[in-house]
N, C-alpha and C positions, 0 to 999 in steps of 0.2 A: 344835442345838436340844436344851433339855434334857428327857430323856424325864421327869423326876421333879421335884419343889421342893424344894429342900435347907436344913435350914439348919446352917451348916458350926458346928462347938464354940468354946465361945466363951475358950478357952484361947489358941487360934492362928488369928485370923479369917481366912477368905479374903482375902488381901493385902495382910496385915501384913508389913510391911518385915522384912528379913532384918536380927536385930542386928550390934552391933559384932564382936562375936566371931565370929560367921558371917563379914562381910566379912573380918576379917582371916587364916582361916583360908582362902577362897577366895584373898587376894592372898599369903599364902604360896606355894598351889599354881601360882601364876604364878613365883614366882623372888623374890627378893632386889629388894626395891626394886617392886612389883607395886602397880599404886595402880585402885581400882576408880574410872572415871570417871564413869560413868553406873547409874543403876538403873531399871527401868521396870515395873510389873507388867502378868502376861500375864492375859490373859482367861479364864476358863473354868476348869476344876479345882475340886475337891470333896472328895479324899482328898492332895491336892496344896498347894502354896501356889508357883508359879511366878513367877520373876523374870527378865528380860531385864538382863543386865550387859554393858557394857562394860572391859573392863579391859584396861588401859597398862602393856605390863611397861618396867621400867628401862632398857631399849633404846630403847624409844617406838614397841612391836609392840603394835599392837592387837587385841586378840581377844574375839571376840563370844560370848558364852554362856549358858546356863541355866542355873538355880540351881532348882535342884528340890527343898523340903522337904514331907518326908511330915508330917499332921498328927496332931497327940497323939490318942491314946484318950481320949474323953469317959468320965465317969463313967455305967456300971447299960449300957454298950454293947459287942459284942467289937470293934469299929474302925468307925471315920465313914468308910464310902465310898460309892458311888453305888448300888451293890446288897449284897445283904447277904454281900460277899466271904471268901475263908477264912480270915479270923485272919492269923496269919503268915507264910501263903502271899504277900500282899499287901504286899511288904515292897522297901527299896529293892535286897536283894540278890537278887530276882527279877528289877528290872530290870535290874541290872548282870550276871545273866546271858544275856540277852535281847541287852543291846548288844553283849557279847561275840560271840556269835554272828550278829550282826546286819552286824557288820565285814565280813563275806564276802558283804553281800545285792548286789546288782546296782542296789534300788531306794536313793535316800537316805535316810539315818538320821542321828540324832545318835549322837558318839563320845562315849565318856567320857574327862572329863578325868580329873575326883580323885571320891574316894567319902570319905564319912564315915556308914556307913550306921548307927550309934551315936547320931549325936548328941554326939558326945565334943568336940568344938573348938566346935560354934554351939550357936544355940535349937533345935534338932530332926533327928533323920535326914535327909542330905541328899544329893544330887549335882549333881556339875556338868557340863553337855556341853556341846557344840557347841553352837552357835544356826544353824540353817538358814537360808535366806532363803523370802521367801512368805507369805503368810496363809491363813488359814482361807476355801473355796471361796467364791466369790459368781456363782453362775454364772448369764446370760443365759439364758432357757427358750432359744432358740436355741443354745446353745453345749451345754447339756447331755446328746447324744447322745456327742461331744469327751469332756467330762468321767466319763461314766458307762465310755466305752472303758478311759481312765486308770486309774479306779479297779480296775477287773477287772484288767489287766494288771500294774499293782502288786502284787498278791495272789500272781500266780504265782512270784515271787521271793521272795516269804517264806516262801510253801509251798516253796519246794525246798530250803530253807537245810539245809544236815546241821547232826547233833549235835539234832534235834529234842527226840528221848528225854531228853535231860538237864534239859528243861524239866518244872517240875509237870503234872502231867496235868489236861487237862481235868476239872473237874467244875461242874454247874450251881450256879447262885447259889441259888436255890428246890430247897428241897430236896424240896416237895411237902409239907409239913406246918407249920401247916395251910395246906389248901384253903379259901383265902379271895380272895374277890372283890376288887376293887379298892373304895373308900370311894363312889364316885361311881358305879358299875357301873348301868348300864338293865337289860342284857339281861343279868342276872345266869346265866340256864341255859349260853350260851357260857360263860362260865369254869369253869362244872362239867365242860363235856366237852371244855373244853381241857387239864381236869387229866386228868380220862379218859387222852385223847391221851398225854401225857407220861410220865405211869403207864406205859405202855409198854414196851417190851424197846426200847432206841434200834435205829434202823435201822445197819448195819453198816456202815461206812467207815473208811478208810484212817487211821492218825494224820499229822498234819504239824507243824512250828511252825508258831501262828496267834496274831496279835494280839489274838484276842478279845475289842477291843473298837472295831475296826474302824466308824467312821463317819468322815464330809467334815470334822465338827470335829478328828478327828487325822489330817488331812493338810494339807500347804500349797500354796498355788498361787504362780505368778506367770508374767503374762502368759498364761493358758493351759494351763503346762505345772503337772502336779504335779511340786515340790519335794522332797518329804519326808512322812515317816508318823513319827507322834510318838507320845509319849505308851504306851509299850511294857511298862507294869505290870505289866499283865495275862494277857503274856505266856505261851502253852502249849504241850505237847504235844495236839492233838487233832485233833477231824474238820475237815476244809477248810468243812465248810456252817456252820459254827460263825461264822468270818467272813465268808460269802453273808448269812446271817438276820440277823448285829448291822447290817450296812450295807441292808438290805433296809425293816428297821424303821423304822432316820432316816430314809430316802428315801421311806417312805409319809409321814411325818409332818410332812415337808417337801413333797414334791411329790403326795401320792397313789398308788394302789399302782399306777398303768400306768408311772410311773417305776421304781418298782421292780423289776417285771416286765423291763422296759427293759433294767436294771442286771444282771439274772440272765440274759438273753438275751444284753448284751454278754459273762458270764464263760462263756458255753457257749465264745462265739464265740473269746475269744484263748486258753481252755483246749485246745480240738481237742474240745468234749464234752465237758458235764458235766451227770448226771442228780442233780437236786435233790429232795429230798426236804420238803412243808413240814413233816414232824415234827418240824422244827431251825426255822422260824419260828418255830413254837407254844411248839415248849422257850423260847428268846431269847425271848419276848414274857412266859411266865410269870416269867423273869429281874425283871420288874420288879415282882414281889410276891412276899413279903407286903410289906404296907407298915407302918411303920412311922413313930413320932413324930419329927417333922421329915424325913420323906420320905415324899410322897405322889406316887401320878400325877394330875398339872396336870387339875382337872376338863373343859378344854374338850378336852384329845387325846383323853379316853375316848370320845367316838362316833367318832371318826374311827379309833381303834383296835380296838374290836369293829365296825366293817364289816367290818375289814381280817381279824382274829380268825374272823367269819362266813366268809368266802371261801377261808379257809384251813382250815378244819372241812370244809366243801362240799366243797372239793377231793379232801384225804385221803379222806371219803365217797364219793367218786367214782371211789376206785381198784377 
């Protein structure tokens, strides 16, 4: 579900076909004789342009993969992504380092094949990995107790991955200036003292690698079981609540926050213990301001996001 409305630049739309030069640099990286059979675009993606390929190498081995191109900088903007991310930080050689160390995780990931993080052989910065199997969750209210366990357990294998450090360090997308509301905002006094809140000295914790951008649409399912966690951009060194709050927030906006709650109750459970702090909801929920032209927040989430905004002020007020 998408927290924001995007509209992608109109240089490399959201799922425009990879050109000829791109494919034929992808069937190089298969071998001598490599012939791309199938292409199919993927769903979802903002700062992405995602393709499902097929490709036949001259043996007649077929191999399933991703084609991952980052999209151009729009003119009078520092990069088109879904918040207002760091410039260069945001780059495919973030995530080829991410995959590198992702090689050692316990959970599925995609591998990289080849990287042209340039742009130098197609139409833009690109990679290519594995292609997982699975889709994006659809889960039964009855099966979502299953699926919320998966997801906490997932988590604990990306937090342990060594070589953390070597990752950019966390920093928030809102950097607190300005302090502006959302466009659609009722309860406008909540977002003053949710900046309050953030304003802050952050509460202390531990650094890990973390997804950082940890929701159900970058995971895959099938039958049940989670597949895979995708989508590894965003990739950091930082605090574990960092990915509790970005998966906490879909799961209010999708189910409500007693799911969510749910969802922090299962990551106590396969942690051995974990004390949550909501000054990392607050932070991740200001993540999605300020807003800006051609990204807004969707006017109907905004009540259902300041209830959830209220409950989470209460709380901290309550310590």
């Amino acid at each position: 579900m998408d927290l924001v409305t995007q509209s992608p630049p109109a240089c490399l739309p959201i799922g425009a076909p990879p050109s000829r030069a791109t494919l034929r640099w992808v069937e190089e990286c298969l071998g001598q004789g490599a012939e791309v059979r199938m292409i199919r675009p993927l769903a979802g993606g903002v700062a992405h342009v995602n393709h499902a390929l097929l490709v036949e190498s001259r043996a007649g081995s077929a191999h399933r993969l991703v084609l991952r191109r980052w999209l151009p900088t729009s003119p009078g903007r520092p990069h088109d992504a879904p918040f207002a991310r760091g410039g260069s930080d945001f780059s495919p050689e973030r995530e080829i380092a991410a995959l590198a160390l992702l090689a050692a995780a316990e959970i599925p990931t995609p591998s990289l094949v080849a990287a042209d993080p340039a742009g130098a052989y197609g139409d833009a910065p690109a990679l290519l990995i594995t292609r997982l199997i699975g889709h994006p969750p659809r889960p039964a209210p009855d099966d979502l107790p299953e699926y919320l366990i998966q997801f906490a357990a997932a988590l604990l294998g990306v937090h342990a991955l060594n070589g953390a450090s070597t990752m950019p360090p966390y920093v928030p997308y809102n950097r607190l200036d300005p302090r502006t509301p959302p466009a659609h905002a009722i309860r406008t006094e909540l977002w003053r003292r949710a900046y309050d809140v953030a304003s802050r000295p952050a509460p202390e914790a531990p650094s890990r690698f973390i997804h950082r951008d940890y929701q159900p649409d970058n995971t895959l399912w099938s039958y049940g079981r989670l597949t895979g966690v995708v989508d590894w951009s965003d990739a950091s060194y930082g605090p574990v609540a960092v990915d509790i709050a970005r998966m906490r927030l879909s799961l209010v906006l999708r189910y409500g926050k007693p799911v969510a709650d749910r969802f922090l109750a299962a990551f106590d459970q396969v942690s051995g213990g974990y004390p949550h702090d909501p000054y990392w909801d607050v932070r991740c929920l200001l993540d999605l301001l300020p807003e800006e032209p051609g990204r807004t927040i969707s006017e109907a989430h905004v009540p259902l996001i300041e209830d959830y905004l209220a409950a989470l002020l209460a709380e901290l007020e309550a310590r």
